[in-house]
C-alpha positions in Angstrom: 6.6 11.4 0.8 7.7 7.9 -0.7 7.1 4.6 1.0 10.5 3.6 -1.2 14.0 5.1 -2.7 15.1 3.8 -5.8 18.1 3.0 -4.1 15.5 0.2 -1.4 14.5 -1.3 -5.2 17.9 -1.8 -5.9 18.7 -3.6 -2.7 15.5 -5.2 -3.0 16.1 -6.9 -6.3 19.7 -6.6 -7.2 21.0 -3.7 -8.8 22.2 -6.7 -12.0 18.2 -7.4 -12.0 17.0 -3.6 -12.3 19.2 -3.0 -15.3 18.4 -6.1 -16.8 14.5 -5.1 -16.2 15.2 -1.4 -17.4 17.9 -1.1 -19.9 16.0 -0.9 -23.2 18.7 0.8 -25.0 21.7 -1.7 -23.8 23.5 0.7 -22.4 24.4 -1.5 -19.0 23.5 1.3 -16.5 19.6 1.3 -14.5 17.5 3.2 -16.5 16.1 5.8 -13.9 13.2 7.0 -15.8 11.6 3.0 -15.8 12.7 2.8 -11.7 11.3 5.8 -10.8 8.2 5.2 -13.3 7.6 1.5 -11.3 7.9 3.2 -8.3 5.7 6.4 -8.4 3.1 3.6 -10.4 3.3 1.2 -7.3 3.1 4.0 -4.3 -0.1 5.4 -6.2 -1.5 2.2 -6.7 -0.9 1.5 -2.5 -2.5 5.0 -2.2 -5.5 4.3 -3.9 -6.1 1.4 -1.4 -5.1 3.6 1.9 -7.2 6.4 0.7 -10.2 4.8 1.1 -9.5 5.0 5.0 -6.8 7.6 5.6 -5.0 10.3 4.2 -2.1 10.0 1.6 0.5 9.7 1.4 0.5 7.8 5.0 3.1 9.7 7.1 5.4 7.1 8.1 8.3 9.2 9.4 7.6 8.2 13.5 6.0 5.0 12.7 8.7 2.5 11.7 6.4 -0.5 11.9 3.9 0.9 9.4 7.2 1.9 7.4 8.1 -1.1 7.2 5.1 -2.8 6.5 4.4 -0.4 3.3 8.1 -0.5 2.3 7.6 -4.3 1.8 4.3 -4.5 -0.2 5.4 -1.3 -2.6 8.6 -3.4 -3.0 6.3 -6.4 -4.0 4.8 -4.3 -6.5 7.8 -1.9 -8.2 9.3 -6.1 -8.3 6.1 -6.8 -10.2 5.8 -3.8 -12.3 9.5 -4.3 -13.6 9.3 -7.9 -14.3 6.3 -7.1 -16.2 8.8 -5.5 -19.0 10.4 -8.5 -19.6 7.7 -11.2 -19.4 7.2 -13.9 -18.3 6.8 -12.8 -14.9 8.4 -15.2 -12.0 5.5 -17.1 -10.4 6.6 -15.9 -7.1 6.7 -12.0 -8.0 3.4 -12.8 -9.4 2.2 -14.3 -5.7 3.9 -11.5 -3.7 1.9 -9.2 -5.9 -1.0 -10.8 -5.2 -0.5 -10.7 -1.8 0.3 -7.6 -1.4 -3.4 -6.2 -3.3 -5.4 -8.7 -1.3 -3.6 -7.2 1.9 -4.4 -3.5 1.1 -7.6 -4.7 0.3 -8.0 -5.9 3.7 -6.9 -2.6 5.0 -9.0 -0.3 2.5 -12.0 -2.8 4.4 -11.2 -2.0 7.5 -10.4 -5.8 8.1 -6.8 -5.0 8.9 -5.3 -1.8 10.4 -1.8 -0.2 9.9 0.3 -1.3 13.1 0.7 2.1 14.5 0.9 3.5 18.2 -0.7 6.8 17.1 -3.8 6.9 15.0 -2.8 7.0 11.0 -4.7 10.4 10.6 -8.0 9.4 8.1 -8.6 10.6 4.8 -10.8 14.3 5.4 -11.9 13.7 1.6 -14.6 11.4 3.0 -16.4 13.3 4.8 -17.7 12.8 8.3 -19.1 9.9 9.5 -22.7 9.6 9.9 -23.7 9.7 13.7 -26.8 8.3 15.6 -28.9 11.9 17.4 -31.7 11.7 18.7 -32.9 10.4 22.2 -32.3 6.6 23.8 -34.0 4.0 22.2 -37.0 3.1 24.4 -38.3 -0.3 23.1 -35.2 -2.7 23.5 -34.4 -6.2 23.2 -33.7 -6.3 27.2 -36.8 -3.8 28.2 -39.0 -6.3 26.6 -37.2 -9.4 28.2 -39.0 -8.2 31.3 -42.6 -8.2 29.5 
């Protein structure tokens, strides 16, 4: 499952700008091979942040907020992967990039959380999380209040 098409990175950036960024051989035509490269490259890197919480790739076919919300970061990224061909890189492909980390950062934290009705199913890699057993605690900060 893709968060993108090749088809959202060409509405996203112009289809003009994606041959510019991938036509090594002049032929005037989008080279494919350097979309679909930039794209695969940017959903993995997004995975490798989601996976620390849930499992990949996040299904975002009934959730079209979190859709949308990947669409746009991965966009931010192909963008920077692409103008990182031809550099210099734009200063504000560069920010949205930077953005986009620092926000699946946040999510990978558990600082932020996918804006979904349902729960985004977690990542069964990681185990199960540890769990207090064991009886009540007896000595507490409000039982000794009363001392």
């Amino acid at each position: 499952m893709s968060y993108v098409t090749n088809t959202d990175i060409d509405a996203w950036l112009g289809t003009q700008t994606v041959v510019e960024l991938t036509d090594d051989a002049g032929s005037g035509v989008i080279d494919t091979a350097k979309e679909d490269e930039a794209r695969l490259g940017a959903e993995g890197e997004a995975n490798s942040y989601l996976a620390t919480r849930y499992q990949v790739p996040v299904d975002v076919a009934s959730e079209p907020e979190v859709q949308a919300v990947l669409k746009a970061f991965v966009l931010d990224l192909v963008a920077y992967r692409l103008h990182s061909r031809r550099p210099p890189v734009p200063a504000d492909i560069v920010r949205r990039r930077e953005e986009a980390v620092i926000w699946l950062g946040r999510v990978a934290s558990g600082l932020v959380q996918l804006p979904s009705a349902l729960a985004v199913p977690e990542n069964p890699a990681l185990g199960i999380p540890g769990r207090a057993v064991g009886p009540q605690r007896q000595m507490t900060r409000d039982a000794l209040e009363d001392v």
